[in-house]
VMD Tcl script that builds the backbone (N, CA, C; Angstrom):
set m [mol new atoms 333]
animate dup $m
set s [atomselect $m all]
$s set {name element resname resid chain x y z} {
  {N N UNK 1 A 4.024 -4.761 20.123}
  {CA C UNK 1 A 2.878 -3.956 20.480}
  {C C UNK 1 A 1.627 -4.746 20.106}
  {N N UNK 2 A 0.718 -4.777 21.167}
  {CA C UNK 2 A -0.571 -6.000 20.811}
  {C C UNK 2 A -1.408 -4.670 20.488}
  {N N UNK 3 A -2.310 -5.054 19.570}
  {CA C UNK 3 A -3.570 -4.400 19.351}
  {C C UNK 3 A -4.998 -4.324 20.212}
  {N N UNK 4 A -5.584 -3.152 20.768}
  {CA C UNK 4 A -6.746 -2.810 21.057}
  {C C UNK 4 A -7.103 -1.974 20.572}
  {N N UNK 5 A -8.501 -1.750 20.985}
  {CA C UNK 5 A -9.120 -0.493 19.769}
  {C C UNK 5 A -9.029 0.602 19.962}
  {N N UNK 6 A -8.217 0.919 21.248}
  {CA C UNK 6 A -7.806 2.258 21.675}
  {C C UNK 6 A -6.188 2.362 20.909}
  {N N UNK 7 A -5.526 1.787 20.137}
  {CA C UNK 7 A -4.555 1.561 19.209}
  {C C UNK 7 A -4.571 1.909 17.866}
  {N N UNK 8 A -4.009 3.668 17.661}
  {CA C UNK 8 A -3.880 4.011 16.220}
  {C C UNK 8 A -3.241 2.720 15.315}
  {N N UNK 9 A -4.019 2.451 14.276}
  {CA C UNK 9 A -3.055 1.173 13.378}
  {C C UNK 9 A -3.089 1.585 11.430}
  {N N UNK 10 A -1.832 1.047 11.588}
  {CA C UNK 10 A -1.518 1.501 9.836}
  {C C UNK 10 A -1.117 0.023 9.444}
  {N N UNK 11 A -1.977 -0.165 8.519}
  {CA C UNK 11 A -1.967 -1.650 7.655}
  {C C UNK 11 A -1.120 -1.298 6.315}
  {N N UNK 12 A -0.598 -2.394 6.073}
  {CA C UNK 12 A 0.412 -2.364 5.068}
  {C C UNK 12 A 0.049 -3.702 4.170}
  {N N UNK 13 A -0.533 -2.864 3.313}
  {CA C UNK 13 A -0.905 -4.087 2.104}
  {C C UNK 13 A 0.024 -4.662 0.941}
  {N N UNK 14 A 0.475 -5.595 1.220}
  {CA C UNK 14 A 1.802 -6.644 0.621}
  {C C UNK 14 A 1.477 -6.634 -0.559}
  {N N UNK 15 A 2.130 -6.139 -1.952}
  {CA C UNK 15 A 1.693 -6.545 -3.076}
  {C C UNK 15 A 3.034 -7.124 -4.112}
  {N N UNK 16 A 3.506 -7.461 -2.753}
  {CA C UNK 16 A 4.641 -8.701 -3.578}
  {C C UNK 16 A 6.308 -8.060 -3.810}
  {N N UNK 17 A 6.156 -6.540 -2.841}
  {CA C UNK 17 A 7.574 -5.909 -3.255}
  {C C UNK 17 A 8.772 -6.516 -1.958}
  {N N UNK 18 A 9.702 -5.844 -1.992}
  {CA C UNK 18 A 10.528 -6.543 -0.696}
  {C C UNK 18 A 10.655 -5.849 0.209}
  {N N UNK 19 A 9.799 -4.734 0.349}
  {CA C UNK 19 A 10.151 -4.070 1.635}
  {C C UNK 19 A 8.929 -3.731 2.242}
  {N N UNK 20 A 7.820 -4.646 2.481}
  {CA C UNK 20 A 6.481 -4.693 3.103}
  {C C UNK 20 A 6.844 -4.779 4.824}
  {N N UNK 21 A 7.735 -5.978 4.979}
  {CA C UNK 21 A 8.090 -5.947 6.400}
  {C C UNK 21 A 9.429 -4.861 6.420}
  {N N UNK 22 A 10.079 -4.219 6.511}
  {CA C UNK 22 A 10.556 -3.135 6.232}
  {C C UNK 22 A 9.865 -2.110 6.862}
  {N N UNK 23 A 8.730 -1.602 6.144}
  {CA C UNK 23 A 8.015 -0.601 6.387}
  {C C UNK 23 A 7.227 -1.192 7.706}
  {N N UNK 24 A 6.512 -2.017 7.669}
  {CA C UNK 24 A 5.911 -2.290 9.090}
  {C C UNK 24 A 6.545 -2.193 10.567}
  {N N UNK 25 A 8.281 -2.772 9.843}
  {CA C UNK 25 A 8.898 -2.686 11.306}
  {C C UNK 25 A 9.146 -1.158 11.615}
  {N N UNK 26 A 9.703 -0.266 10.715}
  {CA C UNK 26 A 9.968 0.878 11.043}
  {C C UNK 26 A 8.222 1.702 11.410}
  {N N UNK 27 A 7.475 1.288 11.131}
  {CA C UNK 27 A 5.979 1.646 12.231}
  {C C UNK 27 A 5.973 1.466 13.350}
  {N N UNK 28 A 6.478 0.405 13.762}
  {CA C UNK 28 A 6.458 -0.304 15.070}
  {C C UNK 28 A 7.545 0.394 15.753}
  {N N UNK 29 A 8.698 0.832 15.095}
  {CA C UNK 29 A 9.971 1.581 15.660}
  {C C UNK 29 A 9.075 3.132 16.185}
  {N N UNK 30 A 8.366 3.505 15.362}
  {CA C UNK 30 A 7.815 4.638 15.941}
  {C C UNK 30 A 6.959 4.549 16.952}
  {N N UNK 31 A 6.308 3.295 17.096}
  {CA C UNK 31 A 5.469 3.383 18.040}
  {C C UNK 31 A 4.313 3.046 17.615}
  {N N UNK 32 A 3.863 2.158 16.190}
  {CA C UNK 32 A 2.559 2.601 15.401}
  {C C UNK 32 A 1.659 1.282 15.408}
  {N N UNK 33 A 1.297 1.041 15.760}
  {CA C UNK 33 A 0.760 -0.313 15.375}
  {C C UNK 33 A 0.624 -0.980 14.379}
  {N N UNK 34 A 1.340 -1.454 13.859}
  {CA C UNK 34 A 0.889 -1.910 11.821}
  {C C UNK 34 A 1.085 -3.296 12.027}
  {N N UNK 35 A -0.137 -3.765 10.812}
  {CA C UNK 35 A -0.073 -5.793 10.178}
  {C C UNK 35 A 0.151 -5.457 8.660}
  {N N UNK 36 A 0.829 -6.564 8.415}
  {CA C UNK 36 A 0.958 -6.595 6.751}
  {C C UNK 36 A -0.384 -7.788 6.449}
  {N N UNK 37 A -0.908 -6.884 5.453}
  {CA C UNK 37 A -2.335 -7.709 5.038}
  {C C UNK 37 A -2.195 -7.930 3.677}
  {N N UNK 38 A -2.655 -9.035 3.221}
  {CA C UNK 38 A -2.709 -9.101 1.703}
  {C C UNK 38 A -3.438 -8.073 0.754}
  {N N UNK 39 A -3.315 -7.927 -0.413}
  {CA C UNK 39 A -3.688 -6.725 -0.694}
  {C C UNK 39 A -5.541 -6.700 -0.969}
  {N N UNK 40 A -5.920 -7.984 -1.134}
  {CA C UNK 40 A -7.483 -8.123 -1.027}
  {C C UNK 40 A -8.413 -8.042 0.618}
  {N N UNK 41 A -7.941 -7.475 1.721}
  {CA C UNK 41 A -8.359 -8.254 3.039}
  {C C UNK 41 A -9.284 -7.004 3.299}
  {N N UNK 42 A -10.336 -7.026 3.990}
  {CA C UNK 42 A -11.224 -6.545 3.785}
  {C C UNK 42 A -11.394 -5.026 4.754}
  {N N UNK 43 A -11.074 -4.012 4.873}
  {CA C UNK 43 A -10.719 -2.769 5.644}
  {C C UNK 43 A -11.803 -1.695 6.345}
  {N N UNK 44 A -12.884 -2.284 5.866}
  {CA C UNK 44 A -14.206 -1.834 6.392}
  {C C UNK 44 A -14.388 -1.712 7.888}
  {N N UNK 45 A -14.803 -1.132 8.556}
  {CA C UNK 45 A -15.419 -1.106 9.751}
  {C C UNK 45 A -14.201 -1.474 11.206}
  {N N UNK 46 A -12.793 -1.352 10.646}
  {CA C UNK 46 A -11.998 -1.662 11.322}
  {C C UNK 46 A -11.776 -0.514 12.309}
  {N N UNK 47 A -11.771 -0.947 13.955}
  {CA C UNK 47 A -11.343 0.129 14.687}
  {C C UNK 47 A -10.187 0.731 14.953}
  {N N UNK 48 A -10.257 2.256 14.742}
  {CA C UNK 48 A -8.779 2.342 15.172}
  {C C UNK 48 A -7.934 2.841 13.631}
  {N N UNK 49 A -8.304 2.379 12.578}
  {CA C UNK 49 A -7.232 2.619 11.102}
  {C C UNK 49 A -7.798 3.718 10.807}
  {N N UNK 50 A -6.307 4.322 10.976}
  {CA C UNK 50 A -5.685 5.487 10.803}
  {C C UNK 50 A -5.342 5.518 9.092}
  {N N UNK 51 A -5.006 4.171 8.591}
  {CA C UNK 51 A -4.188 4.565 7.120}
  {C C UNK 51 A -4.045 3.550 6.604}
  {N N UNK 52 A -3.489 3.256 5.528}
  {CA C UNK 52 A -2.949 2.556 4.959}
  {C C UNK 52 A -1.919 2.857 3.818}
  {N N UNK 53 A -0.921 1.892 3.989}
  {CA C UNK 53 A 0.322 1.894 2.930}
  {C C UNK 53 A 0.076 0.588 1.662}
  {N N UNK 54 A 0.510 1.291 0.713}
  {CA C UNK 54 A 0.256 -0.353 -0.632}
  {C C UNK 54 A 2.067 -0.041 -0.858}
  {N N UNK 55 A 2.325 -1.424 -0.653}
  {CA C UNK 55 A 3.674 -1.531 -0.744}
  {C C UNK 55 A 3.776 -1.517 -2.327}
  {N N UNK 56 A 5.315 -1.708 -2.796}
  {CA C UNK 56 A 5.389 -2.022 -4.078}
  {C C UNK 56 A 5.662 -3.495 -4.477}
  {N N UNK 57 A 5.962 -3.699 -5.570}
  {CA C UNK 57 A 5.617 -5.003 -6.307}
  {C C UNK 57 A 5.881 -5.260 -7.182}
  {N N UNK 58 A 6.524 -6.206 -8.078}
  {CA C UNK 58 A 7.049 -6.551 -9.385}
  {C C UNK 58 A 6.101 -6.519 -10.876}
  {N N UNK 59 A 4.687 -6.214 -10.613}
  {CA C UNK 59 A 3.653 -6.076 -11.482}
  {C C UNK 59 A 3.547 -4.701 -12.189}
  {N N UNK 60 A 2.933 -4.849 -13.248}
  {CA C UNK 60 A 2.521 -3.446 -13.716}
  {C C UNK 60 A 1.103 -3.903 -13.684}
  {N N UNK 61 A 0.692 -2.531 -13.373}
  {CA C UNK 61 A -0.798 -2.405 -13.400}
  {C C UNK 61 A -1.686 -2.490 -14.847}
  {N N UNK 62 A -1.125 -3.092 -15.680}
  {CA C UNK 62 A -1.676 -3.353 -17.305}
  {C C UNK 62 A -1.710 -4.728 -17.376}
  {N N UNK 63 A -0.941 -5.514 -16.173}
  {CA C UNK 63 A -0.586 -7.319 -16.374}
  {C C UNK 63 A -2.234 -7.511 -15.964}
  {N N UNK 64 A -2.696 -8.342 -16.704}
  {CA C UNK 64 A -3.817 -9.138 -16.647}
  {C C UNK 64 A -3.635 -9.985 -15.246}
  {N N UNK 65 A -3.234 -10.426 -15.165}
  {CA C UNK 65 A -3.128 -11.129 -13.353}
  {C C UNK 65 A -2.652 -10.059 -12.734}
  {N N UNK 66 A -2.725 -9.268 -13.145}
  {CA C UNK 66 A -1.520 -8.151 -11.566}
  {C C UNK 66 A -3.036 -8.147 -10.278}
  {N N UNK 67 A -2.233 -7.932 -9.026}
  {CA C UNK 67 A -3.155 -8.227 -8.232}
  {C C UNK 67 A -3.816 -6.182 -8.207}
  {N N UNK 68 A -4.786 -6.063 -7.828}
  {CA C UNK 68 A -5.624 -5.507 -8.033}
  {C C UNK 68 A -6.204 -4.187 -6.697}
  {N N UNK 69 A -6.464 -3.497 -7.139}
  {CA C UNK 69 A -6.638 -2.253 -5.711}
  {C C UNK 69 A -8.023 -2.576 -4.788}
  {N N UNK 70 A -7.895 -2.901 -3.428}
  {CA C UNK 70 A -8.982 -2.932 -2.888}
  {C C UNK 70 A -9.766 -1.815 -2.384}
  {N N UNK 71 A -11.596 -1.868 -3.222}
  {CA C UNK 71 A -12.468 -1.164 -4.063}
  {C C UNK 71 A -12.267 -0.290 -2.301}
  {N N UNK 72 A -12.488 -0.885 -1.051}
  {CA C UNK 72 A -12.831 -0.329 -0.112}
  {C C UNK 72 A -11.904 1.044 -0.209}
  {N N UNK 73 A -10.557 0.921 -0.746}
  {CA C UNK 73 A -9.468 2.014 -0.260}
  {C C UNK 73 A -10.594 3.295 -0.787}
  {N N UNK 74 A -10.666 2.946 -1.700}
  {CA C UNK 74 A -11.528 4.327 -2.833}
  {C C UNK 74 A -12.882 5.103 -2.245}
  {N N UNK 75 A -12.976 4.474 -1.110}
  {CA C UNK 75 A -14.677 5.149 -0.077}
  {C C UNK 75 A -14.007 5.470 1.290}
  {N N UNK 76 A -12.663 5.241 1.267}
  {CA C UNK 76 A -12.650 5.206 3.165}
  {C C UNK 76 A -12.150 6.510 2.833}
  {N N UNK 77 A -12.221 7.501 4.105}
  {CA C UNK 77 A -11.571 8.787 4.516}
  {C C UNK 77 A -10.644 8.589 5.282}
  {N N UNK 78 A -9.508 8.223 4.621}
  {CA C UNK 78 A -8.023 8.217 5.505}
  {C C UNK 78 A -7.207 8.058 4.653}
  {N N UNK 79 A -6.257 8.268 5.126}
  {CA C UNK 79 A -4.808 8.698 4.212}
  {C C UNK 79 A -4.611 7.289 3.788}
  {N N UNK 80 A -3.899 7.277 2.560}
  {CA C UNK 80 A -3.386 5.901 1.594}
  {C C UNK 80 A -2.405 6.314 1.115}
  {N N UNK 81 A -1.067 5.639 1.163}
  {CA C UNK 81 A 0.067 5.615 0.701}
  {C C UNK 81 A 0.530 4.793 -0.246}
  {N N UNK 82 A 0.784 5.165 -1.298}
  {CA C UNK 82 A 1.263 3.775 -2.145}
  {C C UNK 82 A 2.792 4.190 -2.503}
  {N N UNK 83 A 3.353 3.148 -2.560}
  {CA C UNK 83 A 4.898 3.419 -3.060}
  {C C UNK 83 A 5.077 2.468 -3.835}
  {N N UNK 84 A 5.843 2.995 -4.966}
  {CA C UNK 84 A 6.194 2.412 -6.271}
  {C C UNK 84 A 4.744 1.526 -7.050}
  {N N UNK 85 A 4.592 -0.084 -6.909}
  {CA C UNK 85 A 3.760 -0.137 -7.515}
  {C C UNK 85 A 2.296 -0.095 -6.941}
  {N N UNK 86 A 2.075 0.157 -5.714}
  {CA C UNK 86 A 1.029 0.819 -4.651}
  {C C UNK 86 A 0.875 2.271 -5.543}
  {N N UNK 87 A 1.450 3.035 -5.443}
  {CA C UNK 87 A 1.348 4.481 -6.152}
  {C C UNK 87 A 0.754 4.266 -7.556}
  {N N UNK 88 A 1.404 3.490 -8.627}
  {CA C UNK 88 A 0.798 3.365 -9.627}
  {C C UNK 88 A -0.666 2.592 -9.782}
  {N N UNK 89 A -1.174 2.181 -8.426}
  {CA C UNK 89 A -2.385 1.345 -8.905}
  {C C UNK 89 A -3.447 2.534 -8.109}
  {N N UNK 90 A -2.800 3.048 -6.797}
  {CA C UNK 90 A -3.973 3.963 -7.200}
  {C C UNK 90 A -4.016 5.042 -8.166}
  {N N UNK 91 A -3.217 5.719 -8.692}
  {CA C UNK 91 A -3.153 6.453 -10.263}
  {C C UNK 91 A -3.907 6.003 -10.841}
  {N N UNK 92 A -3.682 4.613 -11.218}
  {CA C UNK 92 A -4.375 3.951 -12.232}
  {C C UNK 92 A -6.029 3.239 -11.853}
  {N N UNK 93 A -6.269 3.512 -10.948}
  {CA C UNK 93 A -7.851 3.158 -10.125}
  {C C UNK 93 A -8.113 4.371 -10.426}
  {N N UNK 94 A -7.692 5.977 -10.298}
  {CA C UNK 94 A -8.756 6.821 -9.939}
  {C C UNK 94 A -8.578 7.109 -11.242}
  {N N UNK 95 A -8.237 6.800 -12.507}
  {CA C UNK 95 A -8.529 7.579 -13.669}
  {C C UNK 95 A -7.381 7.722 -14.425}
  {N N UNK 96 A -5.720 7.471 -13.370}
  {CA C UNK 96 A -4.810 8.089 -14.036}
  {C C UNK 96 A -4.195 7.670 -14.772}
  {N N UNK 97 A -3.290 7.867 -15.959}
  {CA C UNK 97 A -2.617 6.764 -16.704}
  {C C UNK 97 A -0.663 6.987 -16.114}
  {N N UNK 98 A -0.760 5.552 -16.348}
  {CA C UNK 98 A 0.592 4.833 -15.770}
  {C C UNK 98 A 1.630 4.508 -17.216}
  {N N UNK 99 A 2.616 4.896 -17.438}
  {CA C UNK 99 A 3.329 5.097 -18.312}
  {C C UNK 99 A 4.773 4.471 -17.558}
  {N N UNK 100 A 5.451 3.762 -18.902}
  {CA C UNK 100 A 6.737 3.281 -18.370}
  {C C UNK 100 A 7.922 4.316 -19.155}
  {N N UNK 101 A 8.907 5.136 -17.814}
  {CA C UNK 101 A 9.807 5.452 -18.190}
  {C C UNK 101 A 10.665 4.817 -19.362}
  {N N UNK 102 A 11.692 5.765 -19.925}
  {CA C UNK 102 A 12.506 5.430 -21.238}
  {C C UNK 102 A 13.726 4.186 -20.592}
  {N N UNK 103 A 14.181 4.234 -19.225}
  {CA C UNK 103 A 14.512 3.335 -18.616}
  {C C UNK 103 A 13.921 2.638 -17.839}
  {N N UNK 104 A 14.461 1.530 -17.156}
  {CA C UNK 104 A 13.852 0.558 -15.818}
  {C C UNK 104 A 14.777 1.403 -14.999}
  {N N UNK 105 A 14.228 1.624 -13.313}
  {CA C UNK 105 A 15.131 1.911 -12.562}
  {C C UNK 105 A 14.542 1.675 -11.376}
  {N N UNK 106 A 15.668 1.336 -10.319}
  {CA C UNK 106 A 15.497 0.715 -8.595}
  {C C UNK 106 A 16.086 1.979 -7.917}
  {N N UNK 107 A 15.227 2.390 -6.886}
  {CA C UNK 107 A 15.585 3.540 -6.290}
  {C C UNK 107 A 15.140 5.238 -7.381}
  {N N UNK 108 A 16.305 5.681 -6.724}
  {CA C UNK 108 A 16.057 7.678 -7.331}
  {C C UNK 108 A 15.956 7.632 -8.915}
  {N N UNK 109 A 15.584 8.066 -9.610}
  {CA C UNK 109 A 15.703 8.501 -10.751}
  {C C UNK 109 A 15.674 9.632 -11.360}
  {N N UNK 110 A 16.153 10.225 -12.369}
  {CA C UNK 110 A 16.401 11.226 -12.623}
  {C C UNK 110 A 15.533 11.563 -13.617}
  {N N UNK 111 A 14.794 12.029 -14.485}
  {CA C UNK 111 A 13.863 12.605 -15.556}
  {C C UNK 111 A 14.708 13.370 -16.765}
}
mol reanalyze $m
mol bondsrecalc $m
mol representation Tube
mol addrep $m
C-alpha cells in the first residue's frame, strides 16, 4: 500500500523490541497504512496520522541511555499506543511511576 494524503496512517515507533515489524505488517493486513519510524522522527504536521504505536524494547525507562519519548506524542490529539516498554515510557513521561514486578516475565502474567 503506497502512501497519499488521502491515506489513514499509523506509525510504529521501533524502540528496539522484536515485534515492531510484526505489528506493522498486521496494519497493512487490515488495510492500514503504517512505517516503522525510529522512536525520535519528527510527527508534527504529518498528513493523514491517525495514531501511533511505541513498540516495546529491552530498556527500562530509569536506564540513563534508554531511548526516550518523543516530546511531540505529549501535544498531538490522537490515539498512542504503547506496548510493554512503549506503555511504560508514556506512564513514565506523564508523571507515572514504573515499578519492576517481583518477577521478569515474556508474555501474560499473573499478579
Amino acid at each position: 500500500m503506497t502512501s497519499s494524503p488521502d491515506h489513514d496512517k499509523i506509525y510504529v515507533l521501533d524502540y528496539g523490541g522484536q515485534y515492531a515489524h510484526l505489528i506493522a505488517n498486521r496494519l497493512r493486513r487490515l488495510r492500514v497504512y503504517s512505517e516503522i519510524l525510529p522512536p525520535d522522527a519528527p510527527l508534527s504536521g504529518i498528513p493523514g496520522l491517525k495514531g501511533v504505536i511505541l513498540s516495546g524494547g529491552p530498556n527500562s525507562v530509569y536506564d540513563p541511555n534508554a531511548p526516550a519519548l518523543n516530546p511531540d506524542l505529549l501535544h498531538m490529539e490522537m490515539p498512542a499506543l504503547g506496548l510493554c516498554y512503549g506503555h511504560q515510557l508514556l506512564a513514565h513521561s506523564l508523571g507515572g511511576k514504573v515499578s519492576p514486578g517481583t518477577t521478569k516475565e515474556y508474555g501474560l502474567a499473573w499478579l
